[in-house]
PDB file of N, CA, C and O in Angstrom:
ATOM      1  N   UNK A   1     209.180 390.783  41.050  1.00  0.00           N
ATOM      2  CA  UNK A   1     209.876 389.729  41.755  1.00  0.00           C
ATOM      3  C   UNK A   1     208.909 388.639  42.225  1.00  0.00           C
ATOM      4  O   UNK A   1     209.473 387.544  42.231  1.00  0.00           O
ATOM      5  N   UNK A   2     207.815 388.598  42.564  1.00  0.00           N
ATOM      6  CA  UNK A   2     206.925 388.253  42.859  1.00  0.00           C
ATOM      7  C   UNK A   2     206.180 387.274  42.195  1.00  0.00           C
ATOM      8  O   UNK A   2     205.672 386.297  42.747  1.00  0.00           O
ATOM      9  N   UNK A   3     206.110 387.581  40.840  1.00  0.00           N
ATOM     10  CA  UNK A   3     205.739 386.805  39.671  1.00  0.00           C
ATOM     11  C   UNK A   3     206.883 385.634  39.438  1.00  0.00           C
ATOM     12  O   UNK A   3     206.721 384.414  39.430  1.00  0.00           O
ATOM     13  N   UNK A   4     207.890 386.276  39.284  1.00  0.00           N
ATOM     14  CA  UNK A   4     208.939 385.176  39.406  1.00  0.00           C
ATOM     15  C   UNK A   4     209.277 384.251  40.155  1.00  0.00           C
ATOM     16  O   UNK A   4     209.854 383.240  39.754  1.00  0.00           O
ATOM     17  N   UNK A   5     208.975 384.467  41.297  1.00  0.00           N
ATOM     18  CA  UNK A   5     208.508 383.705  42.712  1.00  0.00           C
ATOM     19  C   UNK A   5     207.346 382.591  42.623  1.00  0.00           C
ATOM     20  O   UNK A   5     207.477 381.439  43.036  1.00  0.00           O
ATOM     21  N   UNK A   6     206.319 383.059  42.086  1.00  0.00           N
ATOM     22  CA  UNK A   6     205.732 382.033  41.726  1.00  0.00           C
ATOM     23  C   UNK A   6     205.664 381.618  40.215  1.00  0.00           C
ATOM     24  O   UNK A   6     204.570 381.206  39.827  1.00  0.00           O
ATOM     25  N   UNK A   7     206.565 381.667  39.427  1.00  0.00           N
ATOM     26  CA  UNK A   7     206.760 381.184  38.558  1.00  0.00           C
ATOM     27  C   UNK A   7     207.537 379.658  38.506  1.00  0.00           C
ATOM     28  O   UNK A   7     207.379 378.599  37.899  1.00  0.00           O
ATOM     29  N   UNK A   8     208.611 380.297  39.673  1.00  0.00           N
ATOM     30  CA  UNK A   8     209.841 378.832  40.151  1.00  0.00           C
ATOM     31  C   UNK A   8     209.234 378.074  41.205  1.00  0.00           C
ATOM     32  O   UNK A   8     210.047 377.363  41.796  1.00  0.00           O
ATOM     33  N   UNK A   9     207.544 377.979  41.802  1.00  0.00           N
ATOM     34  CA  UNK A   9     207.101 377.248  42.617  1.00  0.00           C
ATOM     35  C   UNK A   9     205.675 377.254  42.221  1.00  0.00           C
ATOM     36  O   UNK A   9     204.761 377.053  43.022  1.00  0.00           O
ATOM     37  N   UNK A  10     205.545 377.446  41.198  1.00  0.00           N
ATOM     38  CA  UNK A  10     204.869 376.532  40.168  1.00  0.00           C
ATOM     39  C   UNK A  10     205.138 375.011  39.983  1.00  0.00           C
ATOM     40  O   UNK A  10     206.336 374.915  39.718  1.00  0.00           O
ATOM     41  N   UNK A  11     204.722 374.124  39.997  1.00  0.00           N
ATOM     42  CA  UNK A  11     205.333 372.626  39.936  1.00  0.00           C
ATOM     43  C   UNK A  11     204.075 371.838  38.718  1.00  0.00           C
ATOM     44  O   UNK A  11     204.426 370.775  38.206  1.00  0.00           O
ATOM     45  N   UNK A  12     203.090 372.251  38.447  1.00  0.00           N
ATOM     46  CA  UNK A  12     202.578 371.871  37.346  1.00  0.00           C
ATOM     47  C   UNK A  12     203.889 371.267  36.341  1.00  0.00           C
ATOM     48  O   UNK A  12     204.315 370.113  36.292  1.00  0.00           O
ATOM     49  N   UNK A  13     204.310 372.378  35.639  1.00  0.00           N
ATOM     50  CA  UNK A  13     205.744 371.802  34.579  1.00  0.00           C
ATOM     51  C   UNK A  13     206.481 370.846  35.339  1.00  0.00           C
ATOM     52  O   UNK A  13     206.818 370.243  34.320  1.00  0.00           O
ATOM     53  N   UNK A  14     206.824 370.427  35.915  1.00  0.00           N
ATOM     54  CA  UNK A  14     207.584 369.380  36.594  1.00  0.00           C
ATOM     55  C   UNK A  14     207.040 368.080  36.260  1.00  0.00           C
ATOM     56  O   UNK A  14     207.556 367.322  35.439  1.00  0.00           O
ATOM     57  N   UNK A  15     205.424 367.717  37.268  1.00  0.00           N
ATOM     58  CA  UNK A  15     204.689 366.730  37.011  1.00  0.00           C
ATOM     59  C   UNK A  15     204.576 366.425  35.669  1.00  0.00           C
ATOM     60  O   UNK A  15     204.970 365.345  35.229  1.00  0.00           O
ATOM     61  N   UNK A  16     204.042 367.333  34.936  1.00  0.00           N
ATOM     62  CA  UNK A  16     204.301 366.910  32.926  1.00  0.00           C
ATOM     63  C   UNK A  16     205.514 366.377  32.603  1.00  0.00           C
ATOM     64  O   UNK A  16     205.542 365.458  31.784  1.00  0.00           O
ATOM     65  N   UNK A  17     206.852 366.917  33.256  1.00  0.00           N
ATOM     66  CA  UNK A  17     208.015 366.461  32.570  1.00  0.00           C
ATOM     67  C   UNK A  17     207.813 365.240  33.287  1.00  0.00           C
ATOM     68  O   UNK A  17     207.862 364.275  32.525  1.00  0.00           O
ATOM     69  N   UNK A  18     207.624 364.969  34.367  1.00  0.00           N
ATOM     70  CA  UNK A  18     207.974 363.664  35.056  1.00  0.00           C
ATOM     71  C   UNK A  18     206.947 362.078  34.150  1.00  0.00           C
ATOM     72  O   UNK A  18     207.196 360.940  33.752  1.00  0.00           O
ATOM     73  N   UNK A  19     205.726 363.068  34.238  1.00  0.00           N
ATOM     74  CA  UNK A  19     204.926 361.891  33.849  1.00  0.00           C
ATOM     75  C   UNK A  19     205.608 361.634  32.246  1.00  0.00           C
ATOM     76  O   UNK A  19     205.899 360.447  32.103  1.00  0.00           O
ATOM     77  N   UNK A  20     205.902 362.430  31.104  1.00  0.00           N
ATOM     78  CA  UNK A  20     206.868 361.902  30.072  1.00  0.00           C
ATOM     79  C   UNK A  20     207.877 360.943  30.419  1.00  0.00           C
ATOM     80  O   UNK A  20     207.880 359.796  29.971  1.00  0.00           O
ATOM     81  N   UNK A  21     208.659 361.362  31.146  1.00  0.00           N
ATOM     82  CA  UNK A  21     209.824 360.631  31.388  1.00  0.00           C
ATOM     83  C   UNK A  21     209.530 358.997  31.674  1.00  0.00           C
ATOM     84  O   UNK A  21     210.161 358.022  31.265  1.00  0.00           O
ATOM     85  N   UNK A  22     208.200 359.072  32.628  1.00  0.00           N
ATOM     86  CA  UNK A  22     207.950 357.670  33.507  1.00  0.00           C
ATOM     87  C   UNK A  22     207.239 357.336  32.127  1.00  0.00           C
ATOM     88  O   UNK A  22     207.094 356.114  32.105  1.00  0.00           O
ATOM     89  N   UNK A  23     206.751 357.888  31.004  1.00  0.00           N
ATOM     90  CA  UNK A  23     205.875 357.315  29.612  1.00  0.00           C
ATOM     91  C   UNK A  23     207.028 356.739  28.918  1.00  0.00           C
ATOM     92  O   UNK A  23     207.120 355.561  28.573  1.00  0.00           O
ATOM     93  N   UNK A  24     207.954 357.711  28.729  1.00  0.00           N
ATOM     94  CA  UNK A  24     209.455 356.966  28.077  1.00  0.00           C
ATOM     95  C   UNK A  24     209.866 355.732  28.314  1.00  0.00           C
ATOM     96  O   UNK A  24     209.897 354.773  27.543  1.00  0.00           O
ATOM     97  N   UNK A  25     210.387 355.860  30.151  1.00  0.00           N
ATOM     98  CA  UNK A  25     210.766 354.384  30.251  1.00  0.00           C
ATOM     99  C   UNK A  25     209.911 352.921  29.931  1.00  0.00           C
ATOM    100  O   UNK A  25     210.393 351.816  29.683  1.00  0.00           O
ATOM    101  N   UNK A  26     208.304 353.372  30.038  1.00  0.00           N
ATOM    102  CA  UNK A  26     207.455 352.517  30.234  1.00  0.00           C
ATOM    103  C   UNK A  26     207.831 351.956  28.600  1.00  0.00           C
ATOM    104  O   UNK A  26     208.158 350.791  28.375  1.00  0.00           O
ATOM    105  N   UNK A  27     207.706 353.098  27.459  1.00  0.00           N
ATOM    106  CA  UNK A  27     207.936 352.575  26.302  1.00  0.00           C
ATOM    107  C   UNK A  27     209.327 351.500  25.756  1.00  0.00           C
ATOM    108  O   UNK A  27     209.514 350.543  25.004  1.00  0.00           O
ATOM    109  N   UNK A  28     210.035 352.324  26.621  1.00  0.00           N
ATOM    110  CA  UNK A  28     211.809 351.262  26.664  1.00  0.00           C
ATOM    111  C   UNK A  28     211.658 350.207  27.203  1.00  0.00           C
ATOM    112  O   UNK A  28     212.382 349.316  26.759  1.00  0.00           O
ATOM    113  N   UNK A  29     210.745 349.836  28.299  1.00  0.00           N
ATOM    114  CA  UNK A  29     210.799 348.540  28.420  1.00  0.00           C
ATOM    115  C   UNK A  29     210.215 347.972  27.478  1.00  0.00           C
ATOM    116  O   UNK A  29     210.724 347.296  26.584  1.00  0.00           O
ATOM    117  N   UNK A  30     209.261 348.194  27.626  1.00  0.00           N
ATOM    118  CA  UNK A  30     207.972 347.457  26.159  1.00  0.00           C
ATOM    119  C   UNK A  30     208.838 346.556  25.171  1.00  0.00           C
ATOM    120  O   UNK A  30     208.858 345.376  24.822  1.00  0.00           O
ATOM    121  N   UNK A  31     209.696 347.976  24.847  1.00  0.00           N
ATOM    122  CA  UNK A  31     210.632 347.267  23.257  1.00  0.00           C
ATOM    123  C   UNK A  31     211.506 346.355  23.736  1.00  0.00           C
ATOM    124  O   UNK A  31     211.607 345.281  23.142  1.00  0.00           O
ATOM    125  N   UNK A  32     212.354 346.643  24.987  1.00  0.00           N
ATOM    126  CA  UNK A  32     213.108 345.362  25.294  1.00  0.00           C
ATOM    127  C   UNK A  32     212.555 344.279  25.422  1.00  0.00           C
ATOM    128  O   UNK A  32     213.032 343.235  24.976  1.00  0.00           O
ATOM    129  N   UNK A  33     211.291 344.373  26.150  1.00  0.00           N
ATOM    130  CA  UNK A  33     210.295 342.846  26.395  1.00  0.00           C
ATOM    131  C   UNK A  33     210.223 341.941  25.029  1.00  0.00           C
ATOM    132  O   UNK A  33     210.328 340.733  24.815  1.00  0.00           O
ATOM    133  N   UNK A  34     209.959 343.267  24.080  1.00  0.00           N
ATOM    134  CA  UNK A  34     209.044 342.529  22.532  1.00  0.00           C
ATOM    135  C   UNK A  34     210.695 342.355  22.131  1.00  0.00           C
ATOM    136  O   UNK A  34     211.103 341.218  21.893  1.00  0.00           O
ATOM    137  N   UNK A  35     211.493 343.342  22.072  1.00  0.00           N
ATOM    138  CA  UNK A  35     212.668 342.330  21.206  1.00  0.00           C
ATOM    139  C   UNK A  35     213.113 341.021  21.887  1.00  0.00           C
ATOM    140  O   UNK A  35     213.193 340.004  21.199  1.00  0.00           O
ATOM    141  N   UNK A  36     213.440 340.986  23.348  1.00  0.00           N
ATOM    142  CA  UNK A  36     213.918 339.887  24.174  1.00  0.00           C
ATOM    143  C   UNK A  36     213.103 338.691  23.466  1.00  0.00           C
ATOM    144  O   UNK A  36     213.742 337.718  23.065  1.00  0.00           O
ATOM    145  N   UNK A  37     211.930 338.733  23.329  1.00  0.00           N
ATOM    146  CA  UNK A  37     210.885 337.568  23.412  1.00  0.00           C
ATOM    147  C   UNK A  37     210.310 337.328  22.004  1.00  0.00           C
ATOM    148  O   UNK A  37     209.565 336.381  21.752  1.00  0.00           O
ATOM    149  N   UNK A  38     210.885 338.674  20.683  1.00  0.00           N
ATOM    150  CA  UNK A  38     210.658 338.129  19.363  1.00  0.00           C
ATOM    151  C   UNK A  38     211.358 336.852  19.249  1.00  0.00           C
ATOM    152  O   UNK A  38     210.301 336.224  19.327  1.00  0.00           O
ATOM    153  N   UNK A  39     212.079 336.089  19.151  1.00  0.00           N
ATOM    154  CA  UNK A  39     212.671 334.755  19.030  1.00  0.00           C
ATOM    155  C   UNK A  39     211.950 333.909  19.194  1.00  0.00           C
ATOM    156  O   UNK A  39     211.405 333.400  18.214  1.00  0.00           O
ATOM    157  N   UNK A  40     211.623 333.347  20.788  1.00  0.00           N
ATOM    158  CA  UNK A  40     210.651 332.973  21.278  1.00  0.00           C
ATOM    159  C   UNK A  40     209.369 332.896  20.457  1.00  0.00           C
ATOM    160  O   UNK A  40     209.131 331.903  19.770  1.00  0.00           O
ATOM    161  N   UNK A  41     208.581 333.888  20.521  1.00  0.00           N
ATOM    162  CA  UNK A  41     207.294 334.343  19.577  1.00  0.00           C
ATOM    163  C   UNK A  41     207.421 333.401  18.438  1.00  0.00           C
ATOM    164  O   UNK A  41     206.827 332.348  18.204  1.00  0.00           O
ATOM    165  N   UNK A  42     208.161 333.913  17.917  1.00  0.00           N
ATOM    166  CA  UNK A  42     208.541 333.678  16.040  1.00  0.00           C
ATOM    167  C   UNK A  42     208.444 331.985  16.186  1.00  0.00           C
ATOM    168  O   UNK A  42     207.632 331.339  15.524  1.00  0.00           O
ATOM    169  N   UNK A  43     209.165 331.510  16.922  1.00  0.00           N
ATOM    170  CA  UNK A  43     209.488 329.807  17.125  1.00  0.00           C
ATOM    171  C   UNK A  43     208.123 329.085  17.525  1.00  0.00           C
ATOM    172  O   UNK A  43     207.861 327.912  17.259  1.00  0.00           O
ATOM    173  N   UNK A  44     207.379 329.888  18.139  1.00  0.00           N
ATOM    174  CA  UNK A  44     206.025 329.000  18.415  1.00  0.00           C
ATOM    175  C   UNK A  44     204.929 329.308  17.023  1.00  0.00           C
ATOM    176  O   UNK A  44     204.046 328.492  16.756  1.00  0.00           O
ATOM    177  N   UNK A  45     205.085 330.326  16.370  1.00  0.00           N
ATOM    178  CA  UNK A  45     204.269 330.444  15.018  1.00  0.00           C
ATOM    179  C   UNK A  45     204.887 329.567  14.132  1.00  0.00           C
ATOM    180  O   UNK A  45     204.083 328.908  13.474  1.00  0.00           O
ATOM    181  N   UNK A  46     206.550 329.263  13.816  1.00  0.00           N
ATOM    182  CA  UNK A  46     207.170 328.883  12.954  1.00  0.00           C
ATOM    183  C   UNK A  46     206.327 327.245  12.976  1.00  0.00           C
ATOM    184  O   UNK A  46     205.616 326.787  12.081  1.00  0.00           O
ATOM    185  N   UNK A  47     206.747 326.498  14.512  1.00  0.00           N
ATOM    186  CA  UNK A  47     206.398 325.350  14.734  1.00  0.00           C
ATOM    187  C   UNK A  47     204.888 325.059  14.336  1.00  0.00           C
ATOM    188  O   UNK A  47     204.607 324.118  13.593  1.00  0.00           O
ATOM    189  N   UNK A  48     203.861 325.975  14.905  1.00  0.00           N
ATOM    190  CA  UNK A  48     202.805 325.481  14.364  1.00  0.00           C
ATOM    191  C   UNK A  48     202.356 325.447  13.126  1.00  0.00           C
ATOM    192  O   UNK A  48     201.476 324.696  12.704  1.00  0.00           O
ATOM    193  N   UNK A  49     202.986 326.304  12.490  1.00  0.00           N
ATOM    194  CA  UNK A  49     202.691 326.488  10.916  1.00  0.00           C
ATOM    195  C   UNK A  49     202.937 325.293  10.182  1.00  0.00           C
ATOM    196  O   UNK A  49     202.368 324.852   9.183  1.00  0.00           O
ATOM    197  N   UNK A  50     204.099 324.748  11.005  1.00  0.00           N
ATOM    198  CA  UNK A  50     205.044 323.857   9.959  1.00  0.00           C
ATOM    199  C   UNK A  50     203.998 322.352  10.198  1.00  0.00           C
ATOM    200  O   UNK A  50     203.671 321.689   9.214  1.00  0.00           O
ATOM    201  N   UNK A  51     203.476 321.883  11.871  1.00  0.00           N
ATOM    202  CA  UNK A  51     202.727 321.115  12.315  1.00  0.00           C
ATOM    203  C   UNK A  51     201.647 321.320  11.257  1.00  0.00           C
ATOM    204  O   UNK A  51     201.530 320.422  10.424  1.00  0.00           O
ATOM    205  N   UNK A  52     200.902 322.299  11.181  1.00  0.00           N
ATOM    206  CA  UNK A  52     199.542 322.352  10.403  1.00  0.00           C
ATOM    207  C   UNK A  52     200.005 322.022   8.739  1.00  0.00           C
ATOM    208  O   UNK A  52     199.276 321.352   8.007  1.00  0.00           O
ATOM    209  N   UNK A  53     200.915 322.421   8.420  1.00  0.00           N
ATOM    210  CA  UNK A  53     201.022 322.358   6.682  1.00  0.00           C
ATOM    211  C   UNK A  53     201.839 320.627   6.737  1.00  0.00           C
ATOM    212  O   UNK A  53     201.839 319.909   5.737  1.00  0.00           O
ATOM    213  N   UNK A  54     202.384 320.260   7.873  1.00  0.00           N
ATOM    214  CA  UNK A  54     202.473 318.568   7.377  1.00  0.00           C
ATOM    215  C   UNK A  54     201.086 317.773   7.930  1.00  0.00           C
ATOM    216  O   UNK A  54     201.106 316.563   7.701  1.00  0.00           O
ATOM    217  N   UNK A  55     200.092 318.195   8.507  1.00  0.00           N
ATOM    218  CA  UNK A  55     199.106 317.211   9.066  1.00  0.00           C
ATOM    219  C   UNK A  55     197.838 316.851   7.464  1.00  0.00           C
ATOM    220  O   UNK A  55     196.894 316.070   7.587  1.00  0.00           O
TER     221      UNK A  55
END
């Protein structure tokens, strides 16, 4: 019983799951940032490209 006792107050496994979870969201934003702002991006390469190949 005892072992089991400190098996369920153990909290190591917790902190691992947690720090994944907080790695997850960090990654979900990321992609929303980069998709939100591919448009953007794309339009300032498009423009300069187009500036440099008429100069």
């Amino acid at each position: 019983m005892t072992r089991v006792m400190q098996f369920i107050s153990d909290e190591r496994g917790i902190q691992h799951a947690e720090e994944g979870l907080l790695l997850a969201l960090i990654a979900v934003a990321l992609t929303a940032a980069a998709t939100t702002l591919k448009g953007g991006i794309e339009n300032v390469f498009t423009t300069a490209n187009t500036k440099m190949a008429t100069s």
